[in-house]
FIKOLZA-1660 file (N, C-alpha, C; in steps of 0.1 Angstrom, whole numbers, plus 5000, padded with zeros to 4 digits):
% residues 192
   i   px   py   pz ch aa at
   1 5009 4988 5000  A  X  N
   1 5000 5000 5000  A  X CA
   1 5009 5012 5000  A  X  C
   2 5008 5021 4993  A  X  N
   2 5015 5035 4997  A  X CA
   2 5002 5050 5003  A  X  C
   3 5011 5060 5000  A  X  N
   3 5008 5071 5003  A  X CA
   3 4992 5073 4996  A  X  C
   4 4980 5078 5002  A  X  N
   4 4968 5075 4996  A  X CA
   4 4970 5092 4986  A  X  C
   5 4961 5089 4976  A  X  N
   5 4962 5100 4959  A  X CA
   5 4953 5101 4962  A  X  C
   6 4955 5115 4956  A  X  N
   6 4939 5121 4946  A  X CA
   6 4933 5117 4934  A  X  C
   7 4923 5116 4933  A  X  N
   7 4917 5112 4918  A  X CA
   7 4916 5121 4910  A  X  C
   8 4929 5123 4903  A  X  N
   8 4935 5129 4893  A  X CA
   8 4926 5134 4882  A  X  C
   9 4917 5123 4870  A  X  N
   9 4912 5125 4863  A  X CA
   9 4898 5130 4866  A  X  C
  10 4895 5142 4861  A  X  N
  10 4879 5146 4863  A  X CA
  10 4871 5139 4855  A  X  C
  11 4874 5132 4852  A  X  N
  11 4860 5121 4844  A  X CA
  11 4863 5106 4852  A  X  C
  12 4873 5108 4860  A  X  N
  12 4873 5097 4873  A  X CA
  12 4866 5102 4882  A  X  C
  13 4866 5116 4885  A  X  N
  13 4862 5124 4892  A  X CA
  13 4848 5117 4896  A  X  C
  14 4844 5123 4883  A  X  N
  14 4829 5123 4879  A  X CA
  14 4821 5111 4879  A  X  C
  15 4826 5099 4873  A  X  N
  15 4824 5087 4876  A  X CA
  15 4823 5080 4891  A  X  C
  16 4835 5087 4899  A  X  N
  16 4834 5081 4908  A  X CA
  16 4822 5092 4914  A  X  C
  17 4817 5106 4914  A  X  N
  17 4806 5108 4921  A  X CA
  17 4795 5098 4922  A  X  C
  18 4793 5101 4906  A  X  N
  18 4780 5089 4900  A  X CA
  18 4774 5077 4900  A  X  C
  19 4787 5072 4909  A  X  N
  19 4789 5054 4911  A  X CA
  19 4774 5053 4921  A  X  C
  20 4772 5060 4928  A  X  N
  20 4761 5053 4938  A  X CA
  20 4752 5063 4940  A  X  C
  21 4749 5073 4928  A  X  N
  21 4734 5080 4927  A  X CA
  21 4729 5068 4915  A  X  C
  22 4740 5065 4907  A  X  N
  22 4733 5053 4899  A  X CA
  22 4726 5045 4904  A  X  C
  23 4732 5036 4916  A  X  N
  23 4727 5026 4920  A  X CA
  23 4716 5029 4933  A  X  C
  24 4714 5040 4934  A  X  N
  24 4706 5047 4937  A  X CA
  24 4707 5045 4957  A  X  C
  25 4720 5048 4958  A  X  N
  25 4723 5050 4973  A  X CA
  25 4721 5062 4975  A  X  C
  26 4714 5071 4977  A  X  N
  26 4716 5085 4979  A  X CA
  26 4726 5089 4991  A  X  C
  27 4724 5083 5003  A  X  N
  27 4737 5082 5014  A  X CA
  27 4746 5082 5012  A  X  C
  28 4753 5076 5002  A  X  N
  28 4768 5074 4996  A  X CA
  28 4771 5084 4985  A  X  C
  29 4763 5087 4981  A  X  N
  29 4766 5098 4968  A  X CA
  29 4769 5107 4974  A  X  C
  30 4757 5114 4983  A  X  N
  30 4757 5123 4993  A  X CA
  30 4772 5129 5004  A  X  C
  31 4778 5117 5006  A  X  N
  31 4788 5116 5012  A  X CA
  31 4796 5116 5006  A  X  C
  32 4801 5113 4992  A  X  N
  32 4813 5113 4980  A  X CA
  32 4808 5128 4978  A  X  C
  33 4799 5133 4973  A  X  N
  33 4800 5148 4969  A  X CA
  33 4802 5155 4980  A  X  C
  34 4794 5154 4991  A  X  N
  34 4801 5166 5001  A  X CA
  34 4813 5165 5005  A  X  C
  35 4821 5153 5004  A  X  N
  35 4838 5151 5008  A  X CA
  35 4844 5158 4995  A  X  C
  36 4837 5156 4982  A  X  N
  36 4847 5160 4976  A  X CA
  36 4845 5176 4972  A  X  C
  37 4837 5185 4977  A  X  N
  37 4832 5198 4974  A  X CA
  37 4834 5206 4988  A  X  C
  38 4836 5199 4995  A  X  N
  38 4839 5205 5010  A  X CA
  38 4853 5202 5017  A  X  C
  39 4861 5192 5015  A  X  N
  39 4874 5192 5014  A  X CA
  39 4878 5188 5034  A  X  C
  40 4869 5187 5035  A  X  N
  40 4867 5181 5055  A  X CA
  40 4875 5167 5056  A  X  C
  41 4878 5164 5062  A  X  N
  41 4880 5153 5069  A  X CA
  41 4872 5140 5070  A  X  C
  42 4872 5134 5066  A  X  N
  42 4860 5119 5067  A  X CA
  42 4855 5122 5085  A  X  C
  43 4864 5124 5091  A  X  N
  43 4860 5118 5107  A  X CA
  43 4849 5136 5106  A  X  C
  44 4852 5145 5106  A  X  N
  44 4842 5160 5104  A  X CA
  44 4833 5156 5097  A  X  C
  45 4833 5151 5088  A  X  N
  45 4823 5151 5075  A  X CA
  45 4811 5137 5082  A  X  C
  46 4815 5126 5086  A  X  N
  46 4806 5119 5091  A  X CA
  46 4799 5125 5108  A  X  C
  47 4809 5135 5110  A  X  N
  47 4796 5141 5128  A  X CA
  47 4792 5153 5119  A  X  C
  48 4784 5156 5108  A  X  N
  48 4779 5165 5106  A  X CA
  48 4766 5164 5108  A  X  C
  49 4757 5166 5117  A  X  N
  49 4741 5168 5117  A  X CA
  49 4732 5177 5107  A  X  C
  50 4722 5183 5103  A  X  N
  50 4714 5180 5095  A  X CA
  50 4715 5203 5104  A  X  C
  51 4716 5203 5114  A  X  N
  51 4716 5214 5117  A  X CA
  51 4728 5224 5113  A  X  C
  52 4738 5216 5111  A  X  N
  52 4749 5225 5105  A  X CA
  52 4752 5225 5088  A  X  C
  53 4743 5223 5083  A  X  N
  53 4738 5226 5072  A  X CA
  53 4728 5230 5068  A  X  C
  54 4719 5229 5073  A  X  N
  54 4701 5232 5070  A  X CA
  54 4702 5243 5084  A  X  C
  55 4692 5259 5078  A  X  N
  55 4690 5269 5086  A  X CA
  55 4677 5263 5088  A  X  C
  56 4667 5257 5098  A  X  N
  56 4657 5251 5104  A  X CA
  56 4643 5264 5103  A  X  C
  57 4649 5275 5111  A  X  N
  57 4639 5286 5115  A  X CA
  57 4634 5292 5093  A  X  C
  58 4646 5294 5089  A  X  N
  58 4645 5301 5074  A  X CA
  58 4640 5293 5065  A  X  C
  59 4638 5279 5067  A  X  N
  59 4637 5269 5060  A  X CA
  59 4647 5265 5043  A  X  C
  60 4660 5269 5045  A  X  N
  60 4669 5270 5036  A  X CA
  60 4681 5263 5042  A  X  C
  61 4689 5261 5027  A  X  N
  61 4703 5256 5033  A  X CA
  61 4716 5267 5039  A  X  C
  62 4721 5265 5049  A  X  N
  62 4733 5273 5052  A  X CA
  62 4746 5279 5040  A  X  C
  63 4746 5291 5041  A  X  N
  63 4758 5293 5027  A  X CA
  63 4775 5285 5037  A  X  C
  64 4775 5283 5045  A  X  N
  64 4789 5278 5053  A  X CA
  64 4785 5270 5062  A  X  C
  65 4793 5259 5059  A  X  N
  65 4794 5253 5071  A  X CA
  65 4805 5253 5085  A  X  C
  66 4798 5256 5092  A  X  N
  66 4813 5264 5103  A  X CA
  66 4812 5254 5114  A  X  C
  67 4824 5251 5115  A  X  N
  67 4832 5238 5123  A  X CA
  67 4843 5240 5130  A  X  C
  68 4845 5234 5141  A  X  N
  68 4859 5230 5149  A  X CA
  68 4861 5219 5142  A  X  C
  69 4876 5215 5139  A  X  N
  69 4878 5204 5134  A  X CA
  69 4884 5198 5142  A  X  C
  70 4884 5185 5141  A  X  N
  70 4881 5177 5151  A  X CA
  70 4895 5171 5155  A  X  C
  71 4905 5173 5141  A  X  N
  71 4921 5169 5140  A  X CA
  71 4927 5180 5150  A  X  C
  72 4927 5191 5145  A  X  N
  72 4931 5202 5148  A  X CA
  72 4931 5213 5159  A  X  C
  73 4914 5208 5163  A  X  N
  73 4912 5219 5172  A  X CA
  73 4908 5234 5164  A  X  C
  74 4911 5238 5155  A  X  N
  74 4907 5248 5144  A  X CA
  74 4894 5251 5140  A  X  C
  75 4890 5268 5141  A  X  N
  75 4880 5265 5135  A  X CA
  75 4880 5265 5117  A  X  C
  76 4868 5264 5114  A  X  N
  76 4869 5264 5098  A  X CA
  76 4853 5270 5097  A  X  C
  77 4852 5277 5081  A  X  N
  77 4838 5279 5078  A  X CA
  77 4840 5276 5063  A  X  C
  78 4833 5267 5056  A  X  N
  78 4835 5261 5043  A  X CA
  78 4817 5267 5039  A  X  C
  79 4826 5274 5025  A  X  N
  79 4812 5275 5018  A  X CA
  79 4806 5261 5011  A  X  C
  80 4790 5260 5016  A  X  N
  80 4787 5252 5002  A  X CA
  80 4781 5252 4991  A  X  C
  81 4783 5248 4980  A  X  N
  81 4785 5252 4965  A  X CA
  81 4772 5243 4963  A  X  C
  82 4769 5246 4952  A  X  N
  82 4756 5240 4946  A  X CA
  82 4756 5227 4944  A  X  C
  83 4765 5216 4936  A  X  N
  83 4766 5206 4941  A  X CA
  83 4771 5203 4955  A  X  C
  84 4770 5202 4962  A  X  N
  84 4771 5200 4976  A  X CA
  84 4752 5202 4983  A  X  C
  85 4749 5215 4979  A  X  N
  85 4734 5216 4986  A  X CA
  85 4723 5208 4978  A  X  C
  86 4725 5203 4961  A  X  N
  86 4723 5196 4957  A  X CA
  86 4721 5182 4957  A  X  C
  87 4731 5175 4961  A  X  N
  87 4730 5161 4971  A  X CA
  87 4723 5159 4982  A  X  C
  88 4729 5170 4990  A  X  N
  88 4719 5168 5005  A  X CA
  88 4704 5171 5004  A  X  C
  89 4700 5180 4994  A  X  N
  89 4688 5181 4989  A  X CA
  89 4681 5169 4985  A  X  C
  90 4687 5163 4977  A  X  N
  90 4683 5149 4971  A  X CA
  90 4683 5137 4981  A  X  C
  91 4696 5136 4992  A  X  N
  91 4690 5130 5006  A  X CA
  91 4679 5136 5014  A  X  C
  92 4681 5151 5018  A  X  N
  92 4666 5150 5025  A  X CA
  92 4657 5141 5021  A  X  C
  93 4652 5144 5009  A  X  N
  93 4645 5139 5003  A  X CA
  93 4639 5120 5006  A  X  C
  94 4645 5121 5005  A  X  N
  94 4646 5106 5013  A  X CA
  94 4645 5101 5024  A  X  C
  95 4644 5111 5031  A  X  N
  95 4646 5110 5046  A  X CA
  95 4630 5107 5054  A  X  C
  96 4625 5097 5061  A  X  N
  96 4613 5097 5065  A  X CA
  96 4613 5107 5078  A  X  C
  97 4622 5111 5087  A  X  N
  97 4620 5123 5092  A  X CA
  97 4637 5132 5090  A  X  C
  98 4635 5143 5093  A  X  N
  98 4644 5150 5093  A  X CA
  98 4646 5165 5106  A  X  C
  99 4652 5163 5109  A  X  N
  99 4654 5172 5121  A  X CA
  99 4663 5179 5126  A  X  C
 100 4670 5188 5134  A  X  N
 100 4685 5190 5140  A  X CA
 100 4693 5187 5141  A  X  C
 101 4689 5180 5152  A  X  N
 101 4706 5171 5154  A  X CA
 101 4705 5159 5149  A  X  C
 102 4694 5153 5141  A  X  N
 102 4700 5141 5132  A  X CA
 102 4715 5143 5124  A  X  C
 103 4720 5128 5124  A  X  N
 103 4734 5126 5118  A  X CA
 103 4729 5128 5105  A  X  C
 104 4735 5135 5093  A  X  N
 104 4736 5136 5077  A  X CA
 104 4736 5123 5074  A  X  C
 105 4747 5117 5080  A  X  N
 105 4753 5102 5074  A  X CA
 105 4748 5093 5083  A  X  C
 106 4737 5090 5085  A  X  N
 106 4729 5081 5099  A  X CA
 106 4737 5063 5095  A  X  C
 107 4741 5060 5103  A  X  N
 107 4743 5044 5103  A  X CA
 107 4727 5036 5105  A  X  C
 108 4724 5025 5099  A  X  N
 108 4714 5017 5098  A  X CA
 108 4711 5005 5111  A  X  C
 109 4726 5008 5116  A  X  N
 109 4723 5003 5132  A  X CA
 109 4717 5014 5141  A  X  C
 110 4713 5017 5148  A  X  N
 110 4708 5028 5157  A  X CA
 110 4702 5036 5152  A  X  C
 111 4697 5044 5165  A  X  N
 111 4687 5056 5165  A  X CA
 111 4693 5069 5154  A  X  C
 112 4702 5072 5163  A  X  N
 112 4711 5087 5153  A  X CA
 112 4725 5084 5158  A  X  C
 113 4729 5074 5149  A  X  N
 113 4745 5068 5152  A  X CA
 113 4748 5077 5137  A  X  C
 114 4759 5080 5136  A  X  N
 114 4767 5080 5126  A  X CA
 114 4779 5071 5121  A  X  C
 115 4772 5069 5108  A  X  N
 115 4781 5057 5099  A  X CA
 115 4798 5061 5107  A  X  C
 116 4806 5048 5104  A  X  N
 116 4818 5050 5112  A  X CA
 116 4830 5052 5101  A  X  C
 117 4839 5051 5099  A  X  N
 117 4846 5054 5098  A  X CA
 117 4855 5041 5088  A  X  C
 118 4848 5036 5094  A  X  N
 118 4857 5018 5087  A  X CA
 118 4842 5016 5075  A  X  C
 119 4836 5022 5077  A  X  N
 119 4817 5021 5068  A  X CA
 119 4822 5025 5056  A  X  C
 120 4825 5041 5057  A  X  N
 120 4830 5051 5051  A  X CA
 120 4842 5046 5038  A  X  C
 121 4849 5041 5047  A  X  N
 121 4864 5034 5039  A  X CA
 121 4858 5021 5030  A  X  C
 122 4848 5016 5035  A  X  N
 122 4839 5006 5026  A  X CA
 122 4835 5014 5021  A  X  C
 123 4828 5021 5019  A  X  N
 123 4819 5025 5010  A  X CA
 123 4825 5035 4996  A  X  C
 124 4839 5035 4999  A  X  N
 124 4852 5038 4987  A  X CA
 124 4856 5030 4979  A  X  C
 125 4856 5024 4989  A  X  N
 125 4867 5011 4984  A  X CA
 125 4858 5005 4975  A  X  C
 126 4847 5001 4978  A  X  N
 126 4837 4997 4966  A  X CA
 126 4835 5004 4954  A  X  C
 127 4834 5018 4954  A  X  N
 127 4833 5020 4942  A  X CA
 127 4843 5026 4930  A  X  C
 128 4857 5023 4939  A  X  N
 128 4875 5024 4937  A  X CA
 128 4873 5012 4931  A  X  C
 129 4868 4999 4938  A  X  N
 129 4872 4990 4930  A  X CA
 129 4866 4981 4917  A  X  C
 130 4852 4985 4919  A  X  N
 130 4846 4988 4905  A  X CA
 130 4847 4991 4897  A  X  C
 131 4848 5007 4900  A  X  N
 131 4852 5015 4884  A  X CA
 131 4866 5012 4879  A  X  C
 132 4876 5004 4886  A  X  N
 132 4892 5004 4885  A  X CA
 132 4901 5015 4889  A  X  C
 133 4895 5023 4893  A  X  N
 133 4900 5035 4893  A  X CA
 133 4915 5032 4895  A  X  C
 134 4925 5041 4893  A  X  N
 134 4936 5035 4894  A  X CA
 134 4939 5044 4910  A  X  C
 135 4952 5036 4914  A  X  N
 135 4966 5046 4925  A  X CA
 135 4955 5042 4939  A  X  C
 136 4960 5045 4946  A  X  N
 136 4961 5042 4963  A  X CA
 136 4946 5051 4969  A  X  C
 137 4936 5050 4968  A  X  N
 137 4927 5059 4972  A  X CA
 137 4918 5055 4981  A  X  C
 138 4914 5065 4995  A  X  N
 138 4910 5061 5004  A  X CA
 138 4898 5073 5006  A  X  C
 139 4894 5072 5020  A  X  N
 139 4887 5088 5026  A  X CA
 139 4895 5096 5026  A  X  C
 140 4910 5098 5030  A  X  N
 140 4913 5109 5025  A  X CA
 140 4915 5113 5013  A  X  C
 141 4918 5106 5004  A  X  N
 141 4916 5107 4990  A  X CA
 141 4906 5121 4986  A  X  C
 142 4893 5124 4989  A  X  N
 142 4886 5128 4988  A  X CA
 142 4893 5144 4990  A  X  C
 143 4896 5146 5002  A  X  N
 143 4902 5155 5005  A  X CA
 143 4913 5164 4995  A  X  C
 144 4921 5151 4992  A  X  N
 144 4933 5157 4985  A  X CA
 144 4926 5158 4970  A  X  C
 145 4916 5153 4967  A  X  N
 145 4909 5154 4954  A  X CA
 145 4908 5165 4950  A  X  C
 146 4894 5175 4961  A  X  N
 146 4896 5188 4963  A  X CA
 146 4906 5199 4961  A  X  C
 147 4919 5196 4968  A  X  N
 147 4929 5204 4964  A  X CA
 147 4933 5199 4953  A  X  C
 148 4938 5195 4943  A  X  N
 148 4940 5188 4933  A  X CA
 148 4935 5193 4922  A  X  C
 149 4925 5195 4921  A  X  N
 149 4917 5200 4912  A  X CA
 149 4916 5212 4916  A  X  C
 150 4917 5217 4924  A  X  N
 150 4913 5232 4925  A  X CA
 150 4928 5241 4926  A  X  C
 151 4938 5232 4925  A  X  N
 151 4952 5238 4918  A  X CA
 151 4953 5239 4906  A  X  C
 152 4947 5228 4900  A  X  N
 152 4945 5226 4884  A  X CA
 152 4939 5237 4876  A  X  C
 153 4929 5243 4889  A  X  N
 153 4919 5256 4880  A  X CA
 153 4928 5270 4885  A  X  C
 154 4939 5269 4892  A  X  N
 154 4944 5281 4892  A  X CA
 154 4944 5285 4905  A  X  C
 155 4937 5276 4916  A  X  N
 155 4940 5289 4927  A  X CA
 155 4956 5282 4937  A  X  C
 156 4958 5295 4940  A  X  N
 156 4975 5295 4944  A  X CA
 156 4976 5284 4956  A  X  C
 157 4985 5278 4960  A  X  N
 157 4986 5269 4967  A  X CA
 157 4987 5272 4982  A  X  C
 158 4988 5287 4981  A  X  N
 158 4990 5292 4999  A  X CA
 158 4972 5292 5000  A  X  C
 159 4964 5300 4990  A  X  N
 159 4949 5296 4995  A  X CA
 159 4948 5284 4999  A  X  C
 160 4952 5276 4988  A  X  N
 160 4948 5260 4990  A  X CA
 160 4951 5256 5007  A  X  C
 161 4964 5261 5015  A  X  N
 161 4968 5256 5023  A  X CA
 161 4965 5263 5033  A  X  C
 162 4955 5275 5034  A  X  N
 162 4945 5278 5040  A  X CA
 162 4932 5273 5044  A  X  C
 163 4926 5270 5034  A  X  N
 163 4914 5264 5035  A  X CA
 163 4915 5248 5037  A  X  C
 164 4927 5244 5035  A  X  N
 164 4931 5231 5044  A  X CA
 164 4933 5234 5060  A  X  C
 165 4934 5245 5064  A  X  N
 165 4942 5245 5078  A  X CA
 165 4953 5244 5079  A  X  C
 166 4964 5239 5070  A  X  N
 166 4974 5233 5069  A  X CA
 166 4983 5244 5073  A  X  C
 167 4995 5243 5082  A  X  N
 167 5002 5250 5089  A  X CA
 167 5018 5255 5082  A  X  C
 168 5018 5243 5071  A  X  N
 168 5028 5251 5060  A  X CA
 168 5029 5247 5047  A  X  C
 169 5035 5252 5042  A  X  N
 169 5028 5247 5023  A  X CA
 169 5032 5231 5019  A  X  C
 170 5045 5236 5028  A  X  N
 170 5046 5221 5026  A  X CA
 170 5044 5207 5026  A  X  C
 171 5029 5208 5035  A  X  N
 171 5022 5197 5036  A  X CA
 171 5010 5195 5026  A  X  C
 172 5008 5212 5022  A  X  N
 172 5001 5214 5011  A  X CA
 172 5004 5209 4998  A  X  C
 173 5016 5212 4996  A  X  N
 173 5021 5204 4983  A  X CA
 173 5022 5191 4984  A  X  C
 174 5025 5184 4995  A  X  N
 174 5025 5165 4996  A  X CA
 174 5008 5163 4993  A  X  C
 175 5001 5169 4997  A  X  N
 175 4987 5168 4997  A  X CA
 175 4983 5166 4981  A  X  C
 176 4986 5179 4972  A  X  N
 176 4986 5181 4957  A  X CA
 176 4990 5172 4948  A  X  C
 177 4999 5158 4954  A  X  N
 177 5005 5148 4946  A  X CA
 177 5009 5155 4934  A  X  C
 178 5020 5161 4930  A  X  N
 178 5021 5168 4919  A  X CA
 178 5037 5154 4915  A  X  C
 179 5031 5147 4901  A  X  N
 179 5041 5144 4896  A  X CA
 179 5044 5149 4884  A  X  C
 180 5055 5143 4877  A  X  N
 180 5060 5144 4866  A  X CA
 180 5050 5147 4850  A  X  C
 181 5040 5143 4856  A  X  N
 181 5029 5145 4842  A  X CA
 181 5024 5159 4848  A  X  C
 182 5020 5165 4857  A  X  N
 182 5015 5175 4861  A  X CA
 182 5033 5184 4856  A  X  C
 183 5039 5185 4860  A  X  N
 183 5051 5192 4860  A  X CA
 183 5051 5193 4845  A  X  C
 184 5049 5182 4832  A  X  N
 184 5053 5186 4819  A  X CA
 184 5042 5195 4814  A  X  C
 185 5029 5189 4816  A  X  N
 185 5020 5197 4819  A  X CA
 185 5022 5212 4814  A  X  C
 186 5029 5218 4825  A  X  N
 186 5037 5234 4829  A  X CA
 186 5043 5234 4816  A  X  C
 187 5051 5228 4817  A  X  N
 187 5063 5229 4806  A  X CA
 187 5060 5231 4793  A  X  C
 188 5049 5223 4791  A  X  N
 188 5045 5218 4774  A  X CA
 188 5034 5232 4771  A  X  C
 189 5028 5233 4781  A  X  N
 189 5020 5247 4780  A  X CA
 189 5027 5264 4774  A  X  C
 190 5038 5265 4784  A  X  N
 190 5046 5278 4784  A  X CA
 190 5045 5281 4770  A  X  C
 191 5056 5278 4760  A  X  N
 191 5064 5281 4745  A  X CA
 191 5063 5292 4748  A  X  C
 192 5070 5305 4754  A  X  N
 192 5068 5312 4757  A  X CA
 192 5079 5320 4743  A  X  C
% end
């Protein structure tokens, strides 16, 4: 096993969102798009309740979600994007009740358990190993996806390593898996 990647190709990307709205898991899709449009932590992303996304009193979704993170001790406020309030939309929906402090990601054992962590990692791993996707990819995968692609579109790597929390770039760039194809990439572009 090595160092877990990002899923490099946006039509792996995209595939791998799609793998389990197809099969019509909405919990799992739900949970692949908000990890990969929100850029959290598996272990944050599974204690999120239904209140820190949904405004209850306005009857609308929150533009941020604002969090202590749970690694760090940090706070964080992540905007969420329209894919992202679009999934959870599509889970509500689904939901025979819905409330406050219900878990987003409810486990099928209990009352308002939240899926665990080893669930989570199953529930990757299955559709990693389906589609073939290629390279080492896990729940954090998701994470590093996020940055990954959002270096790809241009924004500077110190944002990036802001909106990670990350305490110096240099963890930021281990994060970005930048190899040799990304590097020619640069090169083959310039002809300056």
């Amino acid at each position: 096993m090595g160092k877990t990647q990002p899923i490099k190709k946006a039509d792996d990307v995209q595939r791998f969102k799609e793998y389990y709205l197809e099969k019509k898991q909405i919990r799992n899709y739900t949970m692949v798009t908000l990890a990969l449009n929100t850029s959290l932590r598996i272990s944050d992303l599974l204690h999120l309740k239904w209140i820190d996304v949904y405004n209850f009193k306005a009857n609308k979704y929150r533009e941020h979600i604002d969090l202590v993170e749970q690694k760090t001790g940090k706070k964080n406020s992540i905007a969420l994007n329209s894919e992202a309030t679009k999934a959870l939309e599509l889970l509500r929906r689904t939901l025979d009740t819905f409330y406050q402090e219900a878990y987003i990601f409810k486990s099928r054992i209990g009352d308002n358990q939240p899926i665990g962590r080893i669930c989570a990692f199953r529930i990757i791993k299955k559709a990693v190993n389906d589609l073939n996707l290629e390279g080492v990819i896990s729940c954090h995968s998701l994470r590093k996806t996020f940055g990954y692609h959002a270096w790809k579109k241009g924004v500077p790597p110190a944002l990036i390593m802001s909106i990670y929390n990350h305490s110096s770039i240099e963890i930021t760039k281990r994060y970005l898996s930048i190899d040799q194809d990304d590097k020619d990439e640069v090169f083959l572009g310039m002809n300056l």
